[in-house]
N, C-alpha and C positions, 0 to 999 in steps of 0.2 A: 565404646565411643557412642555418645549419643547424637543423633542425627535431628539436627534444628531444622523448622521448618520457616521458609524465608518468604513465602508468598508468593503470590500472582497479581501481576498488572496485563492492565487492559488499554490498549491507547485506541484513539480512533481517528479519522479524518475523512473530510468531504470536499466536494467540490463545486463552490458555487458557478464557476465557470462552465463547468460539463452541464451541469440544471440549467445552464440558459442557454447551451446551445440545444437539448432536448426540448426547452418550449421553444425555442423559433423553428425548429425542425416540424414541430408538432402543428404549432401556427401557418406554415407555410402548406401544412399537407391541409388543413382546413379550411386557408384562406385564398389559395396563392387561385388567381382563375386558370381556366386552361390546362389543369392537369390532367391526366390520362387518372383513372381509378385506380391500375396497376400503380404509378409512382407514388400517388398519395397513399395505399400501402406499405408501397417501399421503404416511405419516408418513416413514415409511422413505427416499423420494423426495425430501421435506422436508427431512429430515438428510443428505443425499447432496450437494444443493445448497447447503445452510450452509456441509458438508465444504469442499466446494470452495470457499471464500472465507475457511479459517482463516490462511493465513500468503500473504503479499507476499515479493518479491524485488525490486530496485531494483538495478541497475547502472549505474555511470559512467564514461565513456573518452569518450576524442577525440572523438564521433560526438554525444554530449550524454547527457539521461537515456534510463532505458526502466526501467518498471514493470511485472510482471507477476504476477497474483493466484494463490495457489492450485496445488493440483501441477502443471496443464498450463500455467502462466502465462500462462492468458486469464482473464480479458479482460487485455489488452496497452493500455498507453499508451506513447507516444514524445516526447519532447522535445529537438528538433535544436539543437544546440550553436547554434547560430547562432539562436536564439528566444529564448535565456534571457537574460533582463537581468541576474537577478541570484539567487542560493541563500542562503538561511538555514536558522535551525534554530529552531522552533518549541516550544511545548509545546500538545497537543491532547490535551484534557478528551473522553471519549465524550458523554456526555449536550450536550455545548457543537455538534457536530455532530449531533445525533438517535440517537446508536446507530453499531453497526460498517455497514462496509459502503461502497459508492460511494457519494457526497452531491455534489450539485449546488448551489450556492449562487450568487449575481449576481456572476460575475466570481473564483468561485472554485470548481475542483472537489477534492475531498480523497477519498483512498483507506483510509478508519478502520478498520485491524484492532485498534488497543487504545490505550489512553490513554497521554501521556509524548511522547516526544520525535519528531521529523518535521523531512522536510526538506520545505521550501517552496521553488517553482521559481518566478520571478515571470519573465511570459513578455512580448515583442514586441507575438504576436497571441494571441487566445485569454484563455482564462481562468488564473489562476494554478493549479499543482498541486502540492499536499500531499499525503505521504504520508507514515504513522507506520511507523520502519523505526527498527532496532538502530543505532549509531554513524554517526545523520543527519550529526552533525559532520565527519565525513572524508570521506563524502559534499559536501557544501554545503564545502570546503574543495577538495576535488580539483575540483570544478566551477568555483570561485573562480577557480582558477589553469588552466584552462584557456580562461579568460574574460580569464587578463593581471592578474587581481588576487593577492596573496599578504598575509598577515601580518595577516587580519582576525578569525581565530579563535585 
Protein backbone atom coordinates (compact mmCIF):
# COMPACT_ATOMS: atom_id res chain seq x y z
CA UNK A 1 0.00 0.00 0.00
CA UNK A 2 1.22 3.21 -0.94
CA UNK A 3 0.79 6.02 1.42
CA UNK A 4 -0.53 9.50 -0.52
CA UNK A 5 0.42 12.57 0.77
CA UNK A 6 -2.62 14.94 1.06
CA UNK A 7 -1.19 18.34 2.42
CA UNK A 8 -1.29 20.92 4.96
CA UNK A 9 -3.60 23.97 5.24
CA UNK A 10 -3.07 26.99 7.17
CA UNK A 11 -6.12 29.22 8.14
CA UNK A 12 -5.79 32.32 9.99
CA UNK A 13 -7.90 35.20 11.64
CA UNK A 14 -7.75 38.50 13.40
CA UNK A 15 -9.64 40.75 15.24
CA UNK A 16 -10.16 44.16 14.34
CA UNK A 17 -12.49 44.67 17.29
CA UNK A 18 -9.66 43.65 20.06
CA UNK A 19 -7.02 46.27 17.97
CA UNK A 20 -9.35 48.98 18.78
CA UNK A 21 -10.01 48.23 21.98
CA UNK A 22 -5.94 48.16 22.59
CA UNK A 23 -5.54 51.65 21.04
CA UNK A 24 -8.35 53.27 23.14
CA UNK A 25 -6.82 51.39 26.01
CA UNK A 26 -3.41 52.80 24.87
CA UNK A 27 -5.01 56.29 24.27
CA UNK A 28 -6.61 56.60 27.51
CA UNK A 29 -3.32 55.58 29.37
CA UNK A 30 -1.61 58.59 27.34
CA UNK A 31 -4.10 60.86 27.18
CA UNK A 32 -6.92 60.43 29.87
CA UNK A 33 -5.55 63.43 32.70
CA UNK A 34 -5.33 62.56 36.24
CA UNK A 35 -3.94 59.26 36.16
CA UNK A 36 -1.91 57.90 38.80
CA UNK A 37 1.62 56.63 36.73
CA UNK A 38 0.84 53.18 38.36
CA UNK A 39 -2.72 52.87 36.23
CA UNK A 40 -1.29 54.35 33.02
CA UNK A 41 0.99 51.31 33.41
CA UNK A 42 -1.55 49.05 34.19
CA UNK A 43 -3.41 50.25 31.33
CA UNK A 44 -0.62 49.89 29.00
CA UNK A 45 -0.03 46.18 30.46
CA UNK A 46 -3.76 45.56 29.82
CA UNK A 47 -3.35 46.37 26.14
CA UNK A 48 -0.28 44.40 25.78
CA UNK A 49 -2.29 41.27 27.02
CA UNK A 50 -5.36 41.87 24.64
CA UNK A 51 -2.45 42.39 21.93
CA UNK A 52 -1.51 39.13 22.34
CA UNK A 53 -4.93 37.40 21.85
CA UNK A 54 -5.72 39.49 18.50
CA UNK A 55 -5.27 36.85 15.72
CA UNK A 56 -5.18 32.71 15.78
CA UNK A 57 -3.42 30.46 13.48
CA UNK A 58 -4.73 26.84 12.99
CA UNK A 59 -3.01 24.31 10.88
CA UNK A 60 -3.88 20.91 9.42
CA UNK A 61 -1.56 17.74 8.05
CA UNK A 62 -1.17 14.26 8.80
CA UNK A 63 -0.57 14.69 12.44
CA UNK A 64 -4.33 16.37 13.11
CA UNK A 65 -5.15 19.99 14.19
CA UNK A 66 -3.00 22.56 16.16
CA UNK A 67 -4.25 26.00 17.15
CA UNK A 68 -2.07 28.76 18.19
CA UNK A 69 -3.23 32.38 19.65
CA UNK A 70 -1.46 35.48 18.96
CA UNK A 71 2.20 36.19 17.62
CA UNK A 72 4.04 33.69 19.88
CA UNK A 73 1.22 31.15 19.33
CA UNK A 74 0.47 30.45 22.95
CA UNK A 75 -1.33 29.46 24.37
CA UNK A 76 -1.20 26.24 21.98
CA UNK A 77 -3.85 23.57 21.58
CA UNK A 78 -3.35 20.17 19.71
CA UNK A 79 -5.71 17.68 18.43
CA UNK A 80 -4.13 14.16 17.30
CA UNK A 81 -5.49 13.00 14.07
CA UNK A 82 -6.54 10.01 15.70
CA UNK A 83 -9.08 11.90 18.38
CA UNK A 84 -11.12 13.53 15.77
CA UNK A 85 -14.39 11.94 15.07
CA UNK A 86 -15.37 14.33 12.87
CA UNK A 87 -14.77 18.42 11.45
CA UNK A 88 -17.21 20.81 10.35
CA UNK A 89 -17.82 24.33 9.83
CA UNK A 90 -19.81 26.38 12.02
CA UNK A 91 -21.03 29.91 12.21
CA UNK A 92 -20.16 31.63 15.77
CA UNK A 93 -21.99 34.75 16.86
CA UNK A 94 -19.58 36.79 19.69
CA UNK A 95 -22.07 37.53 22.15
CA UNK A 96 -23.66 33.67 21.61
CA UNK A 97 -20.04 32.57 23.37
CA UNK A 98 -19.65 35.74 26.03
CA UNK A 99 -17.13 37.90 24.13
CA UNK A 100 -13.58 37.14 22.30
CA UNK A 101 -11.27 35.11 23.97
CA UNK A 102 -10.88 31.20 25.41
CA UNK A 103 -14.59 29.96 26.59
CA UNK A 104 -15.03 26.98 28.33
CA UNK A 105 -18.42 25.46 27.96
CA UNK A 106 -19.87 21.56 29.20
CA UNK A 107 -18.26 19.46 26.60
CA UNK A 108 -17.10 22.32 24.63
CA UNK A 109 -14.07 24.55 24.34
CA UNK A 110 -13.97 27.44 21.55
CA UNK A 111 -11.22 29.90 20.74
CA UNK A 112 -13.43 33.44 19.67
CA UNK A 113 -11.28 35.84 18.02
CA UNK A 114 -14.47 37.42 15.83
CA UNK A 115 -17.81 36.34 14.85
CA UNK A 116 -18.50 34.15 11.26
CA UNK A 117 -17.23 31.25 10.19
CA UNK A 118 -15.16 28.16 12.46
CA UNK A 119 -14.04 24.99 12.27
CA UNK A 120 -15.49 22.57 14.90
CA UNK A 121 -13.24 19.47 15.71
CA UNK A 122 -15.62 17.02 17.57
CA UNK A 123 -13.19 14.75 19.44
CA UNK A 124 -12.85 10.86 20.83
CA UNK A 125 -11.89 12.15 24.47
CA UNK A 126 -12.25 15.50 25.58
CA UNK A 127 -14.22 18.27 24.89
CA UNK A 128 -15.10 19.39 21.45
CA UNK A 129 -12.86 22.42 19.90
CA UNK A 130 -13.86 25.49 17.99
CA UNK A 131 -12.18 27.91 16.46
CA UNK A 132 -13.19 31.04 14.32
CA UNK A 133 -10.41 31.04 11.47
CA UNK A 134 -10.52 32.37 7.68
CA UNK A 135 -11.41 29.41 4.94
CA UNK A 136 -12.67 26.85 8.05
CA UNK A 137 -14.06 24.95 5.09
CA UNK A 138 -10.61 23.61 3.49
CA UNK A 139 -9.79 23.24 6.85
CA UNK A 140 -12.86 20.85 8.14
CA UNK A 141 -12.40 19.38 4.39
CA UNK A 142 -8.58 18.50 4.42
CA UNK A 143 -9.36 16.94 7.86
CA UNK A 144 -12.28 14.91 6.25
CA UNK A 145 -10.05 13.38 3.99
CA UNK A 146 -7.47 12.50 6.16
CA UNK A 147 -10.10 10.78 8.30
CA UNK A 148 -11.06 8.60 4.86
CA UNK A 149 -14.11 10.80 4.28
CA UNK A 150 -14.27 12.91 0.97
CA UNK A 151 -17.05 14.74 -1.04
CA UNK A 152 -18.98 16.24 2.08
CA UNK A 153 -18.34 19.87 1.40
Amino acid sequence: MVEVELGVWTGRASSRGLLLVVVGVVASALFMPGLAIWARCLEVLIALIVLSFWSVVVSVDEHGLKVGVGPARWPRWEVPIGDVVSADVIDVRLLHYGGWGYRARPGVRAVVIRSGTSLKVSRRRGSDLIVTVDDAEAGAALLDRYLGRSGRR
